[in-house]
C-alpha positions as CSV (number, residue, x, y, z in Angstrom):
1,X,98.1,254.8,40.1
2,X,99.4,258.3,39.5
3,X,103.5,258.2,39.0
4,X,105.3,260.9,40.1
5,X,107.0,263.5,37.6
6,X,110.6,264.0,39.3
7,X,111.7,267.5,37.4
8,X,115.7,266.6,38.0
9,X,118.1,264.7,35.4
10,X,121.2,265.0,33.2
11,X,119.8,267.0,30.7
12,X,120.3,270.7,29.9
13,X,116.4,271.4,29.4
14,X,113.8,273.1,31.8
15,X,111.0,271.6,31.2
16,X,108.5,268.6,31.5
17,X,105.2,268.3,30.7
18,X,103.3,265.8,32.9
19,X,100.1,265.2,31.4
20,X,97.3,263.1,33.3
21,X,94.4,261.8,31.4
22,X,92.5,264.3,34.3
23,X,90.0,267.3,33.5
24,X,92.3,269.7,34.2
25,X,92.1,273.8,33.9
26,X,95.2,275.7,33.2
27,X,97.4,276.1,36.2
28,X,100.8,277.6,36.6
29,X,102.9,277.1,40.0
30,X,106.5,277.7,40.0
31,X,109.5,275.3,41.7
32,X,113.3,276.0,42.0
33,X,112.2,279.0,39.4
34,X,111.4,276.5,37.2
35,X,107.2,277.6,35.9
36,X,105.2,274.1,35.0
37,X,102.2,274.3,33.4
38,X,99.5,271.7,33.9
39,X,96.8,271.4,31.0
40,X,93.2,269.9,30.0
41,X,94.0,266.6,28.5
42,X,92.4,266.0,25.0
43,X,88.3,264.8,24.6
44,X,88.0,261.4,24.8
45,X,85.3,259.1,26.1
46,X,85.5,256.5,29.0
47,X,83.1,254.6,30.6
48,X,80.3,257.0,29.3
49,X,81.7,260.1,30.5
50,X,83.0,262.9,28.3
51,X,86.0,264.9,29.2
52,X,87.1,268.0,26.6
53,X,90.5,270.2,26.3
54,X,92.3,272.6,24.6
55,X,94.7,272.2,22.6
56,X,98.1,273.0,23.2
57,X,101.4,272.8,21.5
58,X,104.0,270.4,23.1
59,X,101.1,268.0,24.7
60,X,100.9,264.4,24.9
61,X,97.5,262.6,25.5
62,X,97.9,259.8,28.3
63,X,95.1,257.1,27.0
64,X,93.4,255.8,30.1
65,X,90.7,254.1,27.7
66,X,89.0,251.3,26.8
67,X,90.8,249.0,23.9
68,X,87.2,250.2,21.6
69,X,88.2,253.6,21.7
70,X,91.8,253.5,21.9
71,X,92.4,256.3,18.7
72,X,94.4,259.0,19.9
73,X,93.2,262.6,18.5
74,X,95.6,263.5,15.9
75,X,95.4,267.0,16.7
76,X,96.7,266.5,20.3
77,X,100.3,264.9,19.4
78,X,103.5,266.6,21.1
79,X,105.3,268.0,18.0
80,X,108.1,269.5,19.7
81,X,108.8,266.1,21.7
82,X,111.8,264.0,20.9
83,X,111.2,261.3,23.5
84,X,108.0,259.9,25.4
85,X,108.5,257.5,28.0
86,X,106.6,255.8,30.7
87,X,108.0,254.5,33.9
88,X,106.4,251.4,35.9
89,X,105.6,252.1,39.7
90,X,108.2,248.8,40.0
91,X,111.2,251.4,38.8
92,X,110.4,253.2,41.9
93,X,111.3,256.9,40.9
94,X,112.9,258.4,37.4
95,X,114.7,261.0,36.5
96,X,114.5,263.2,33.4
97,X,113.5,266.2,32.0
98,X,113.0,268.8,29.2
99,X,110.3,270.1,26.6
100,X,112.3,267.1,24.7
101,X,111.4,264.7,27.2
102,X,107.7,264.0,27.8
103,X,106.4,261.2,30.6
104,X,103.2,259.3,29.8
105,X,101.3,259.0,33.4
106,X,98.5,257.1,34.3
107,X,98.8,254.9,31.5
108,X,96.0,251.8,31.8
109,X,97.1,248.7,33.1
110,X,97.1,246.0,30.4
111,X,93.7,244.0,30.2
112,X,93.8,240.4,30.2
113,X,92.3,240.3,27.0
114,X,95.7,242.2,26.4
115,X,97.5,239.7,27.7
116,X,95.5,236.8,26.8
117,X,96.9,238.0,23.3
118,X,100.5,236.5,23.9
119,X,99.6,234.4,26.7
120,X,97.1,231.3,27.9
121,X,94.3,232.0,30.1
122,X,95.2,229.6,32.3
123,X,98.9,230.9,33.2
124,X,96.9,234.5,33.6
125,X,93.9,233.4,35.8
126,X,96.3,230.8,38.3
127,X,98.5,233.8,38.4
128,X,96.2,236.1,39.5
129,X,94.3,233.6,42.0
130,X,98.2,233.3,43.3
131,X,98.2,236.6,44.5
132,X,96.3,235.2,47.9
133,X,99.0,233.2,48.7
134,X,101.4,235.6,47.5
135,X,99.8,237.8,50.2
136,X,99.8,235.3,52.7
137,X,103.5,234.2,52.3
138,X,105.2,237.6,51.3
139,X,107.0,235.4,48.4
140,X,106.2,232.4,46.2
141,X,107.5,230.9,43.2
142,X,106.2,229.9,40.3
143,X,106.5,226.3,39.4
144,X,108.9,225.6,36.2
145,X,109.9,229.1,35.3
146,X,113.6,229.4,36.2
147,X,112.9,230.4,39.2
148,X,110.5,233.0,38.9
149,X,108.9,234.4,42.2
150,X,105.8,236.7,42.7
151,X,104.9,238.8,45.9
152,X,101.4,240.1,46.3
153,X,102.0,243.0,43.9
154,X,103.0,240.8,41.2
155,X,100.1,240.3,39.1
156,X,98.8,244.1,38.8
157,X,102.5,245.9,38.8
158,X,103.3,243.1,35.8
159,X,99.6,244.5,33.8
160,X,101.2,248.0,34.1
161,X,104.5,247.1,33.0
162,X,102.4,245.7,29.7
163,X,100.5,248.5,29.8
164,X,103.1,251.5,29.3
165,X,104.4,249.3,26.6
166,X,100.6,249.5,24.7
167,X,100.5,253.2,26.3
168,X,104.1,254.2,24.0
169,X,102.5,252.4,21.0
170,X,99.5,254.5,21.1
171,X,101.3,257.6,21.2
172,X,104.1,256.9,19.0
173,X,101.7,255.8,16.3
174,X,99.3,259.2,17.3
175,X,102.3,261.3,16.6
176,X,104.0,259.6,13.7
177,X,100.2,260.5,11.8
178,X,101.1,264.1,12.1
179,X,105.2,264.0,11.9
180,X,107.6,263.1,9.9
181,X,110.0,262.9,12.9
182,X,107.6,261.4,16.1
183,X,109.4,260.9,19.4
184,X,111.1,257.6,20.2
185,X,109.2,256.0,22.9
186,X,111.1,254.2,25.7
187,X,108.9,251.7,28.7
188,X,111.2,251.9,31.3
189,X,109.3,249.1,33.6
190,X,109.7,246.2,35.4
191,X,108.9,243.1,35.5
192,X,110.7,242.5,32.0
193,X,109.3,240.1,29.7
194,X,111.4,238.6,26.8
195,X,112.0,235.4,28.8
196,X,107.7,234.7,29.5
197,X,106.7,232.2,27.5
198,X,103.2,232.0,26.0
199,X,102.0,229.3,28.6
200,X,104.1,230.9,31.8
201,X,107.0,232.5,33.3
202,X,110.3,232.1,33.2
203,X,113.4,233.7,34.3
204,X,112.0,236.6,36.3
205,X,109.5,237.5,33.4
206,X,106.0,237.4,34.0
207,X,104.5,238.9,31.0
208,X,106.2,239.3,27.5
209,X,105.9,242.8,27.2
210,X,106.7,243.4,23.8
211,X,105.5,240.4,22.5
212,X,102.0,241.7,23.8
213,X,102.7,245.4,22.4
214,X,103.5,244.1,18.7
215,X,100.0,241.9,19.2
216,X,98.3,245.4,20.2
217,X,100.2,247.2,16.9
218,X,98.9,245.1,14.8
219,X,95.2,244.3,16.6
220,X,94.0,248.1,17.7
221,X,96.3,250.2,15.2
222,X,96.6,247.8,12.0
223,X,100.6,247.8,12.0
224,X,100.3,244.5,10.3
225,X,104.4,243.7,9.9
226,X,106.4,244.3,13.8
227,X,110.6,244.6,13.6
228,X,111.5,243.2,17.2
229,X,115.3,243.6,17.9
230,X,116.5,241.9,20.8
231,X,119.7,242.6,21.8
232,X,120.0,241.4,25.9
233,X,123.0,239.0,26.8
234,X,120.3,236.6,27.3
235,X,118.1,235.0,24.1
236,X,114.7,236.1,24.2
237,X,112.9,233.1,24.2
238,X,109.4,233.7,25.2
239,X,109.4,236.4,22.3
240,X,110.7,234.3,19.7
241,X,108.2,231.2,20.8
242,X,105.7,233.7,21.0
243,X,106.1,234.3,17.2
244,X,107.6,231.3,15.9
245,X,105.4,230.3,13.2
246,X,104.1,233.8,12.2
247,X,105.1,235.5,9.1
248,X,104.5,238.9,9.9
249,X,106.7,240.0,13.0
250,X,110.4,239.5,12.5
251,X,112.3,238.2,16.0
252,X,115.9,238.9,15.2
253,X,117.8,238.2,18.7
254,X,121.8,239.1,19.4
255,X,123.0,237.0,22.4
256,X,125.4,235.7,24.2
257,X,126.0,232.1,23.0
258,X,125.7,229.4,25.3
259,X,123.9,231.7,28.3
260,X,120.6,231.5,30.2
261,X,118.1,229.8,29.2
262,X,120.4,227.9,26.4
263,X,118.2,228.7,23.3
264,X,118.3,230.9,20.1
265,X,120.6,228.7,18.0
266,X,121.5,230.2,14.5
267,X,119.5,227.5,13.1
268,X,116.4,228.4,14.8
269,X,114.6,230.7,12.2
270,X,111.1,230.0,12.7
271,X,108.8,227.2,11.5
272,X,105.2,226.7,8.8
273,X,104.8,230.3,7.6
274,X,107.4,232.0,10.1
275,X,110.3,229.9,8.9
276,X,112.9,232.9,7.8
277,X,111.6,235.3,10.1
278,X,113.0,234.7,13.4
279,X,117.3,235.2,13.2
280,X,118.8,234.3,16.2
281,X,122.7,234.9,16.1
282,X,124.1,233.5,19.3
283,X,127.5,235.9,19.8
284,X,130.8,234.5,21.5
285,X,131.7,235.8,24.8
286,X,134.0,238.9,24.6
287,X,132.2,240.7,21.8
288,X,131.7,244.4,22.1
289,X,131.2,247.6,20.2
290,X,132.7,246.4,16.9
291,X,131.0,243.6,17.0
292,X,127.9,245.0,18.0
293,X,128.8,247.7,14.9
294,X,129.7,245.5,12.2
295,X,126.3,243.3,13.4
296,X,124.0,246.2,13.3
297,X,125.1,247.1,9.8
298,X,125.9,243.6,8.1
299,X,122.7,241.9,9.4
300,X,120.1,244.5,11.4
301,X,119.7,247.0,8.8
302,X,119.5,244.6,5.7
303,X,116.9,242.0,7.4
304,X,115.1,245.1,7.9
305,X,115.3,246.7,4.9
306,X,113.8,243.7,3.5
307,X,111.0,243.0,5.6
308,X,109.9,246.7,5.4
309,X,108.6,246.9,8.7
310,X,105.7,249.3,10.2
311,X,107.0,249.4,13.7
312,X,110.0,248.8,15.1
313,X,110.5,247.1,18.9
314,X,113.2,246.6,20.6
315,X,114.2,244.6,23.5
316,X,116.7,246.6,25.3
317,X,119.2,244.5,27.7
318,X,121.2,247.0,29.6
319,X,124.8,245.4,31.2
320,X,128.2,246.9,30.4
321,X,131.5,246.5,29.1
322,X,133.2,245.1,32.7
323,X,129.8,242.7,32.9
324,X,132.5,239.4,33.0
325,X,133.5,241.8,36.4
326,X,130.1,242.7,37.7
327,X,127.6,240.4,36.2
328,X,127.8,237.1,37.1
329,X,125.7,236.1,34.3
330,X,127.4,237.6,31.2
331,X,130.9,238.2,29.5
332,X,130.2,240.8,26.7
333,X,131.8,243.7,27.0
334,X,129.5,246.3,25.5
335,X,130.0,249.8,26.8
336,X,127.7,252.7,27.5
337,X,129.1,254.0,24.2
338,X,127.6,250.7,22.3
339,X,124.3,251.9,23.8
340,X,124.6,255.5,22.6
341,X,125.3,253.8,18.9
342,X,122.5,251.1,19.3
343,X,120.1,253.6,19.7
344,X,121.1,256.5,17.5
345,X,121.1,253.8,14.4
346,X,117.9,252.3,15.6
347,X,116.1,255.3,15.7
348,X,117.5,256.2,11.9
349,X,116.5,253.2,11.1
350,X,113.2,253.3,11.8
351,X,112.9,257.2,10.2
352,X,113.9,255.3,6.6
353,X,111.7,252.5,7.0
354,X,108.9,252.8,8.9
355,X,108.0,256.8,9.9
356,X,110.3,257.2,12.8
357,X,107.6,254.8,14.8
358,X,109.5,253.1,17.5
359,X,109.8,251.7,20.9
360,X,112.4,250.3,23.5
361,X,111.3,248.3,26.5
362,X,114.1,248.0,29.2
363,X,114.7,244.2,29.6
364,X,117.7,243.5,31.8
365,X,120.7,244.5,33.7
366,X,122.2,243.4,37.2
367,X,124.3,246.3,38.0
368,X,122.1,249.6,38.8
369,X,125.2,252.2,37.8
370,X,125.9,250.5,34.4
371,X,122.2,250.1,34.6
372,X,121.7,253.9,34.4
373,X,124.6,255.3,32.4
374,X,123.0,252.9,29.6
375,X,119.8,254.5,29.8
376,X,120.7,257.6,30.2
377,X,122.9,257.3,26.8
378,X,120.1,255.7,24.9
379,X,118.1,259.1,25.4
380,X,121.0,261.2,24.6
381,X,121.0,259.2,21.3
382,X,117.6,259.7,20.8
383,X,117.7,263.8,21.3
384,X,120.9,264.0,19.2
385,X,123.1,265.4,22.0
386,X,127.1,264.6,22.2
387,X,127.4,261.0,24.0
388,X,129.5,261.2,27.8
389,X,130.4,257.7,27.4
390,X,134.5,258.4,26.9
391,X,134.0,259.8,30.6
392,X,132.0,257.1,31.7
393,X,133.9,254.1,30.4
394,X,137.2,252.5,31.3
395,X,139.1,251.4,28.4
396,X,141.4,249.6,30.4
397,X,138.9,246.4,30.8
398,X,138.7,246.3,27.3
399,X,140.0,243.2,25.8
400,X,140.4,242.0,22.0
401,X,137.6,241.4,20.7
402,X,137.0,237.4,19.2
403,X,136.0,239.4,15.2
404,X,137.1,236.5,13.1
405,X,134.3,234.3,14.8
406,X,131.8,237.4,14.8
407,X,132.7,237.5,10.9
408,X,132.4,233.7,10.6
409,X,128.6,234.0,12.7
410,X,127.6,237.0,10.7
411,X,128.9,234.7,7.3
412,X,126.4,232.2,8.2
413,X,123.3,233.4,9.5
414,X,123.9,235.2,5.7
415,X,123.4,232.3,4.1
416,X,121.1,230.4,6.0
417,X,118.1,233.7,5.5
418,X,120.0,234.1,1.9
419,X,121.0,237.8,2.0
């Protein structure tokens, strides 16, 4: 399924590069004055056939292989980009642009061997035979997962959500092999995933999309130790059971105590070999930017520091500061400014520890303005521009913040992973 490039946004570039894993010649056509330039993609091999480029600065290649030939020619990475992102047909249309601001298209739908990864057959196979009755119905839900209902698009739009996740991997890890500086990758998709649990669904998550992403890091590219930040209202569950008892990927989850689905205790760190890598730290209702600050730095950056990661994920929950307001289902009050800072100290973070190699997937978010003010500061973090978040929030629903139990939380999960 092609997506469409939309050539409009907020930021002050002229340019987007929409690359298709096509054979394309060099074409030029012109739009609002605005000359686009549509190029060969890079050789590559699928299913027998042979397809051969040129190579051009400021490209990105689109993978549409097979998982045996998923290397991405090192010669074909965008130097110039700053961001690469891919948007699920689900998201219905996006909105950015620039030579700073690249869009993977036609990105492979996960395979089930993908999926089967993170997942049990069984859940993926009923699933998929669902889809008749999905068809037949218009709706259906899915038995035990929170509720979680599936129309008859489910099943394939939730493989490409997984697959622009595995799509931003390979790039990001393509580029980081020929910069010092690689572009941070965002998925902006939908279903989410952090609540799917290895045998099902759960709380509109079909498929754990970064659960199956850091499988794919470490299976097709050899990133053997996976940094997941979480940092929705809601515990990622189906991420932390997904790596419970394994050593090498570090779940560390910020969440608002006591919400949906009622897990992630400070006390859950993991189990066998995993025990000390999962840190959940379950936040009181009311924290904010300070908190989210004094978190990042206190706890984030040292946990990483010491598990030295190769790749950094992160499970991006988008609400807002007036959520208690809008939101039914969460009482932070985080603003688009937190967002800026989240991702402006991620993205450092992962330039000291790990070659710049990251990737957000968009998890939640209930309001669709908050929604996109979030976003849209996240990649202004990410191509070092100014933030707009004093003209986009309200101090006025600010309220003190509860920092004495923030300090007393942060205290703890301290000496429980004894750092």
């Amino acid at each position: 399924m092609e997506l469409p490039a939309v050539c409009l946004g907020p930021f002050g570039c002229n340019l987007l590069f929409c690359v298709r894993p096509h054979n394309y010649s060099h074409k030029k056509y012109s739009r609002n004055g605005i000359a686009f330039k549509y190029i060969d993609g890079p050789k590559y091999i699928e299913s027998g056939k042979e397809h051969s480029s040129t190579s051009v600065r400021g490209t990105i290649y689109c993978s549409n292989q097979q998982e045996k030939n998923v290397g991405l020619p090192s010669d074909h990475i965008p130097v110039s980009a700053k961001v690469v992102y891919a948007a699920a047909p689900a998201m219905s249309h996006n909105q950015f642009r620039g030579l700073d601001v690249v869009e993977i298209q036609n990105f492979r739908p996960a395979t089930t061997d993908d999926i089967g990864s993170v997942h049990a057959m069984p859940y993926i196979s009923g699933l998929e035979k669902a889809m008749d009755q999905a068809s037949e119905k218009g709706l259906i839900f899915i038995d035990g997962s929170g509720p979680t209902y599936a129309t008859a698009t489910t099943f394939q739009e939730s493989l490409l959500a997984a697959g622009a996740g595995i799509s931003l991997v390979d790039s990001v890890v393509a580029a980081s092999k020929v910069s010092k500086d690689p572009p941070v990758a965002f998925a902006l998709i939908r279903p989410p995933g952090h609540h799917a649990i290895p045998k099902g669904a759960m709380g509109f998550c079909v498929f754990g999309n970064i659960a199956i992403a850091a499988r794919y890091a470490q299976r097709m590219h050899g990133l053997k130790r996976v940094f997941i930040i979480d940092f929705d209202v809601h515990h990622g569950n189906g991420t932390n059971d997904a790596f419970y008892e394994d050593p090498d990927i570090f779940f560390l989850s910020t969440h608002q105590a006591g919400s949906y689905p009622g897990t992630g205790k400070i006390d859950q760190i993991g189990c066998g070999r995993g025990e000390g890598s999962t840190l959940n730290l379950p936040l009181p209702g009311g924290s904010g930017d300070t908190a989210m600050r004094t978190v990042f730095d206190e706890v984030i950056v040292p946990c990483a520091q010491r598990f030295k990661p190769d790749i950094i994920l992160v499970s991006a929950g988008i609400f807002r500061y007036d959520a208690h307001l809008l939101d039914p289902l969460a009482s932070f009050q985080f603003t688009t400014g937190t967002y800026y800072m989240l991702a402006s100290k991620i993205k450092q973070l992962a330039k000291d520890l790990c070659g710049g190699r990251c990737v957000f997937f968009l998890e939640g978010g209930y309001n669709l303005s908050s929604l996109s003010n979030s976003v849209v500061e996240s990649f202004r973090a990410f191509l070092g521009e100014r933030s707009l978040a004093a003209e986009l929030d309200d101090p006025s629903y600010l309220h003190e913040e509860p920092l004495n139990k923030v300090k007393q939380l942060i205290e703890k999960v301290k000496h429980i992973h004894s750092f």
